[in-house]
N, C-alpha and C positions, 0 to 999 in steps of 0.2 A: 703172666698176662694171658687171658680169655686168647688160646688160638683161633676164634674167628676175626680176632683185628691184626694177627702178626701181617699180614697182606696189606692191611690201610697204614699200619703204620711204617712200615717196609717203604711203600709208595712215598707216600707224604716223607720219607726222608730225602728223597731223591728232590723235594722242594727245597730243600734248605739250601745247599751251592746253587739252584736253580736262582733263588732269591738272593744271596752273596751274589750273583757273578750280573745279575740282574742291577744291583745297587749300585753295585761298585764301579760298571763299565755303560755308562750312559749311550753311548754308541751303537751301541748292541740291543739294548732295548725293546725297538722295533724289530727286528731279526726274530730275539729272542722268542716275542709276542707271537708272529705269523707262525714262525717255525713249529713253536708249542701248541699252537690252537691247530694246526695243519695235522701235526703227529696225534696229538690228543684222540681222532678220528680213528685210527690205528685198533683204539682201545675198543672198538665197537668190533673186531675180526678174533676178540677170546671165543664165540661159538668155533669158530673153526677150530681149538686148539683146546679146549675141555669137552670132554675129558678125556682126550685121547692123549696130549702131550702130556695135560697137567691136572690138579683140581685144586686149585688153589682157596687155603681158606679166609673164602670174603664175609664182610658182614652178611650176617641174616642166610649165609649159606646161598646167595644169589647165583653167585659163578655156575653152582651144580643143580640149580631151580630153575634157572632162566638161561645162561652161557652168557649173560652177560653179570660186568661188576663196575662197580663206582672207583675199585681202586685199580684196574685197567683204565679207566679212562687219565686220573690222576699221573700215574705212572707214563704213562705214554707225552704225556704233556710234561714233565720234567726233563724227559729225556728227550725230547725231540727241540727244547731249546738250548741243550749244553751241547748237543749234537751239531747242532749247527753253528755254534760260535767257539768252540772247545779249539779248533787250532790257533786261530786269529786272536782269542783271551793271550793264551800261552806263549806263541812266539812276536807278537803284538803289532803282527800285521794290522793292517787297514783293511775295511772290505772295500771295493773298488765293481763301480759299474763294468760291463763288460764289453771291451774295447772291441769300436764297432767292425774292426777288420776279422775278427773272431765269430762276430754276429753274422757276418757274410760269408764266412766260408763255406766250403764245400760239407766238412764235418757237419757243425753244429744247423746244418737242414735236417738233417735226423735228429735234433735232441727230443724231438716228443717222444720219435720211436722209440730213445733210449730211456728216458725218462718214464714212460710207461713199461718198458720191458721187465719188470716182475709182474704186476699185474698184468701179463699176459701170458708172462709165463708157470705163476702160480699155480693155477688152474687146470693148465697141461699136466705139469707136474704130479697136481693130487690124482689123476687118473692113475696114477701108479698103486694108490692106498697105502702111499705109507704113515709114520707118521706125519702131522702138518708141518712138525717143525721144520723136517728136513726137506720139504718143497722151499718152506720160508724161506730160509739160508741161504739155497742155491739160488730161488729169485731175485733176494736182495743184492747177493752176491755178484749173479750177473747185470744186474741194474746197475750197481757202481763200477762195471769194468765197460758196462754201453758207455755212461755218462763221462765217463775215462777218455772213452775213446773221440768222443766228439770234443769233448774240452781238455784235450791232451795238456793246456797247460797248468791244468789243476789237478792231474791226474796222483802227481807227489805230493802235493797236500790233499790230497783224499785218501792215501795211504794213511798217512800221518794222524790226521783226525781221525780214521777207523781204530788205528792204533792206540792215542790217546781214549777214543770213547771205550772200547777193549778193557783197556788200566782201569777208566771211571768206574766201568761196568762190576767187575771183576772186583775192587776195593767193597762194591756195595753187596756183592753176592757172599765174599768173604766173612762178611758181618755177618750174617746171618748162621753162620756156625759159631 
């Protein structure tokens, strides 16, 4: 295979349980829809991350001509609907509105804060120059321990889903050796 498509087609595999888990579980559906089109967004932040993290080979050599690619945006949108339904698929919970005594607490007044906290902490972060990745990580990182913290009672399945997405991740990066 022409290494300018190992990247689209890497991507575009990360579609295939994307669409299993899409068929199979009608419920999820719309989750799955907002979640992926929200994540897909994601795919537009590869300038920050070529070519210092990576250079990934895209069609037509985009990633290292422009910092952006088509198979970042693809990729982003696979993974950001298995992401969001990957615990609830597996231990076959229900999603469930959030119970309005939780909606009024004292915690979840802060969840914007917490909810924005890598994008705000990213940015501090790259002041350091390191690589991007590693501002990533730690933003992301501490975005899911704000978000922990105001929704204490999802804080153990957000382990669990990081977990699981971890495995997902990890099975698809495997393949590629």
């Amino acid at each position: 295979m022409d290494e300018q498509y190992v990247w689209l087609v890497w991507s575009l595999a990360f579609l295939i349980p994307w669409l299993a888990v899409y068929l199979i579980t009608p419920t999820y559906r719309s989750v799955m829809l907002k979640a992926s089109s929200i994540t897909m967004l994601f795919g537009f932040t590869e300038p920050l991350f070529v070519p210092d993290y990576w250079s990934p080979p895209s069609m037509f050599n985009l990633a290292l001509k422009t910092g952006f690619d088509i198979e970042s945006l693809i990729f982003c949108f696979g993974i950001g609907g298995i992401g969001a339904v990957a615990y609830n698929v597996i231990t076959g919970q229900k999603l469930q509105t959030m119970p309005l005594a939780i909606r009024l607490s004292k915690r979840h007044a802060h969840h914007i804060l917490a909810v924005t906290t890598p994008f705000i902490l990213f940015p501090i972060l790259m002041l350091w120059e390191w690589n991007p990745i590693y501002p990533a990580i730690i933003a992301m990182v501490a975005g899911g321990i704000a978000n922990s913290l105001c929704r204490t009672d999802l804080a153990l399945k957000s382990i669990w889903g990081s977990a699981l997405f971890l495995i997902y991740y990890s099975v698809f990066v495997l393949g590629l050796e």
